[in-house]
C-alpha positions in Angstrom: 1.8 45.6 30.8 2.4 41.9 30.3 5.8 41.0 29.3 6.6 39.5 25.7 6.7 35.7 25.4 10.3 33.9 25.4 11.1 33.5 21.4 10.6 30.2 20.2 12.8 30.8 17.7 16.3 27.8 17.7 18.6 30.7 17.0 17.9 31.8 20.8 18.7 27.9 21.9 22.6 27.4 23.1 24.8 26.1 20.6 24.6 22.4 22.2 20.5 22.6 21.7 20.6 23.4 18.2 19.7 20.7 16.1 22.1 21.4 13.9 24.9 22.4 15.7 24.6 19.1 17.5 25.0 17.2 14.4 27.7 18.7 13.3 30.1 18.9 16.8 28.5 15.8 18.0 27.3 13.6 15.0 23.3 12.6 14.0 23.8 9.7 15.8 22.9 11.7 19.4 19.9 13.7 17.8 16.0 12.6 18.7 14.0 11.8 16.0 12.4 15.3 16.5 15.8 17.0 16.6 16.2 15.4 13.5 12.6 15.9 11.6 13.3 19.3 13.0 16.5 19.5 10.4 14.4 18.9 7.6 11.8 21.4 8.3 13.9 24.1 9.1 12.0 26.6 11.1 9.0 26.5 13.3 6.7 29.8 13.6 6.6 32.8 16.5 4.9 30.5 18.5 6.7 27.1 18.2 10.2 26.2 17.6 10.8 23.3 14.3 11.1 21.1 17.1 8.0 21.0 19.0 6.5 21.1 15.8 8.5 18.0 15.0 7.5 16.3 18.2 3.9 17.4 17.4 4.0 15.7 14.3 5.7 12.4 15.9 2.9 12.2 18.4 0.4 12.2 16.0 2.0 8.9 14.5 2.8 7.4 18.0 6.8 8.3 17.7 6.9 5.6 14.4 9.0 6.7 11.9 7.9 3.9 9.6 4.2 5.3 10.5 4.9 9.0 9.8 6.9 7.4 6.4 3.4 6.5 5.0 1.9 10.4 5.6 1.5 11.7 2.3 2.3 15.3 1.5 -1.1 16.7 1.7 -1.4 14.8 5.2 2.1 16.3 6.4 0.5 19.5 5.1 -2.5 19.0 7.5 0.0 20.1 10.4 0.0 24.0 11.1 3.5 25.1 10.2 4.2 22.6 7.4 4.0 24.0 3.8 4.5 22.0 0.9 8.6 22.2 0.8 8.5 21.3 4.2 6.2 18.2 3.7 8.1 17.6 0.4 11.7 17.3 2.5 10.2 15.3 5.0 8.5 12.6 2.5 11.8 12.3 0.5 14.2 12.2 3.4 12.2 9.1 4.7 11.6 7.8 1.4 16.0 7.8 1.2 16.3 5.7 4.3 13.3 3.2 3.1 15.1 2.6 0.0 18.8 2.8 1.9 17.4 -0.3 3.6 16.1 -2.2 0.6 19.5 -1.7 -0.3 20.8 -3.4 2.6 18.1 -6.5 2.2 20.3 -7.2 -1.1 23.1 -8.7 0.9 20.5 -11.5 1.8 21.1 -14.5 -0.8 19.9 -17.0 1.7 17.4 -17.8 3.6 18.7 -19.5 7.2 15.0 -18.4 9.4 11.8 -17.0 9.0 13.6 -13.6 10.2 16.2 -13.6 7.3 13.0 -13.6 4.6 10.9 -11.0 7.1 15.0 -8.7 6.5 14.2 -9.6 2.8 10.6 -8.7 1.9 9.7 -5.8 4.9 11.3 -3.0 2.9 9.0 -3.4 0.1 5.7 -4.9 1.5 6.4 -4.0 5.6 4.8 -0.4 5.4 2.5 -0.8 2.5 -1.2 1.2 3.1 -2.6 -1.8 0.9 -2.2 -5.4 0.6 0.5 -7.7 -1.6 1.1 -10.9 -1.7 4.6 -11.7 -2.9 6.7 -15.2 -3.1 10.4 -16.2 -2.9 11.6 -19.0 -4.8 14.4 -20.5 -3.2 17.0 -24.0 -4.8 17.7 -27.0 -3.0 20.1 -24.9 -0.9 17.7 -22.1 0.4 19.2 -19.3 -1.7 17.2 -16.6 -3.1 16.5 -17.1 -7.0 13.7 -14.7 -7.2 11.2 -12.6 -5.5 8.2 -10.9 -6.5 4.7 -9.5 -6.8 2.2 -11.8 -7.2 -0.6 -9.4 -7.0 -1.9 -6.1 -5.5 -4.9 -5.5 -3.6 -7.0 -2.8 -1.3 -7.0 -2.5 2.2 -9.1 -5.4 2.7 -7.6 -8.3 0.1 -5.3 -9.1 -2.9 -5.9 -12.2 -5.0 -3.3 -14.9 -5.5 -3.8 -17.0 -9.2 -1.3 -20.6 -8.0 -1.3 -21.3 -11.6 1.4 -18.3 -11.7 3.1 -19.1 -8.7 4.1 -22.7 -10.1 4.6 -21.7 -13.3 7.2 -19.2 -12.6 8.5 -21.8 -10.3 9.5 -24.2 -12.5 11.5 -21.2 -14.9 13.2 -20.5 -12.6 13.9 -24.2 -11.2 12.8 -23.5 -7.8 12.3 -26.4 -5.1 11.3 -24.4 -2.7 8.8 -21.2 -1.9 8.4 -18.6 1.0 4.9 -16.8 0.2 4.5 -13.4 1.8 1.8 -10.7 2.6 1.4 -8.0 4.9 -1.7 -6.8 7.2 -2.0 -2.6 6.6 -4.4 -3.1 9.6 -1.4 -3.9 11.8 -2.9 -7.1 12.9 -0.6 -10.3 12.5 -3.3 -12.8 13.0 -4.3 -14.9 9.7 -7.1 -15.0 8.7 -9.0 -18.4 7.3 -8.6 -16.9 4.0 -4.9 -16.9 4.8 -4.9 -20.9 5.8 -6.8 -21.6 3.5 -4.6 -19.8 0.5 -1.3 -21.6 2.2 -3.2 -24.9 1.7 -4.3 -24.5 -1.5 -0.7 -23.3 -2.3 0.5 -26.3 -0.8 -1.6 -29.2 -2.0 -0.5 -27.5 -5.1 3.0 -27.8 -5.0 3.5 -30.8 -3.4 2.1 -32.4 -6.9 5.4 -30.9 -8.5 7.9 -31.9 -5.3 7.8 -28.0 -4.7 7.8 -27.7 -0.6 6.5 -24.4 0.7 8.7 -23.6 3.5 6.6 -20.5 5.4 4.0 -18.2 4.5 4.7 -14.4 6.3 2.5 -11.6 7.5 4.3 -8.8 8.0 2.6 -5.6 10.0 4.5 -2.6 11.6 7.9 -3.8 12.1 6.9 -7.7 13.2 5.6 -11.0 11.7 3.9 -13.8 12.1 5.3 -17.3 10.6 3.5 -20.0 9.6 6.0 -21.9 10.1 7.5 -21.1 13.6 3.7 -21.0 15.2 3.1 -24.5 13.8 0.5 -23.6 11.4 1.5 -24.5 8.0 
């Protein structure tokens, strides 16, 4: 007679291994992200604890949280185990700490470096399964007056009208622009479309005494500059 597997269940874990229990005697700071996606679903099955299922799920996205933030429900659903309240507490849980950053990017009024406007605009473009371009209009002094969508696209493009860049610009009084657009592919190479948008942009403003000051990609937690690479 074989014997019967080892439970899988956390309850049989020591105190110190339960996700839980380490958050509460030790804090969340000490959990794994699967000890902690492990939290939010709760229970595994009879024949895998919540967190190998977490770390299953994590694998599947390469360990990126910002990745596994852009699973939708019925993808989260895809993963034996996870039901719809399950997928559900993981999509708003990660939702929370997207918008407790864009939150955070308030505190930037100005812009010092290419990395200060990357802090600003990643929350709300960075992870993005489709393409935006957006603009910052900046005074003579570099601090944030506005920032918005310009226009929304596919996977493969968005559309940028320069009429409505300037015209917004000079509202507002701006003297200076950061444009802005992120690569779902992950790639932070422009394109010529790209250079050839910046220059168009450019040539543009210039005729108002508008300077653009950098044009963005942003792709998985990194950038590319225009500005730093030498390429505006």
């Amino acid at each position: 007679m074989q014997d019967k597997p080892a439970s899988f269940s956390i309850k049989n874990w020591a105190d110190d291994d339960r996700p839980r229990e380490k958050l509460v005697q030790k804090g969340s700071s000490v959990l794994s992200d699967a000890e902690l996606i492990a939290i939010l679903i709760g229970s595994g099955s009879r024949e895998e604890s919540a967190v190998e299922l977490a770390k299953r799920i994590l694998a599947s996205v390469d360990h990126n949280l910002n990745e596994l933030g852009k699973l939708s429900v019925n993808q989260l659903m895809r993963f034996k185990g996870i039901g719809e309240a399950k997928a559900v507490s993981i999509a708003a849980a990660l939702e929370v700490g997207r918008r407790r950053r864009t939150e955070d990017t308030a505190k930037i009024t100005k812009i010092k470096s290419s990395y200060d406007a990357y802090e600003l605009l990643y929350p709300w473009i960075g992870e993005l399964p489709h393409e935006e371009f957006w603009i910052v209009y900046l005074n003579n002094s570099n601090k944030v007056l506005h920032k918005c969508q310009l226009s929304k696209g596919g996977i493969t493009g968005t559309l940028v009208d320069v009429r409505l860049v300037l015209k917004l610009a000079l509202e507002l009084g701006a003297v200076g622009l950061i444009l802005a657009h992120n690569h779902p592919s992950g790639t932070l190479r422009p394109s010529e479309a790209d250079k050839q948008l910046t220059d168009k942009l450019k040539i543009a403003s210039e005729s108002l005494d508008i300077k653009i000051l950098d044009h963005l990609i942003l792709a998985r937690q990194d950038y590319l500059s225009f500005a730093d690479k030498g390429i505006l």
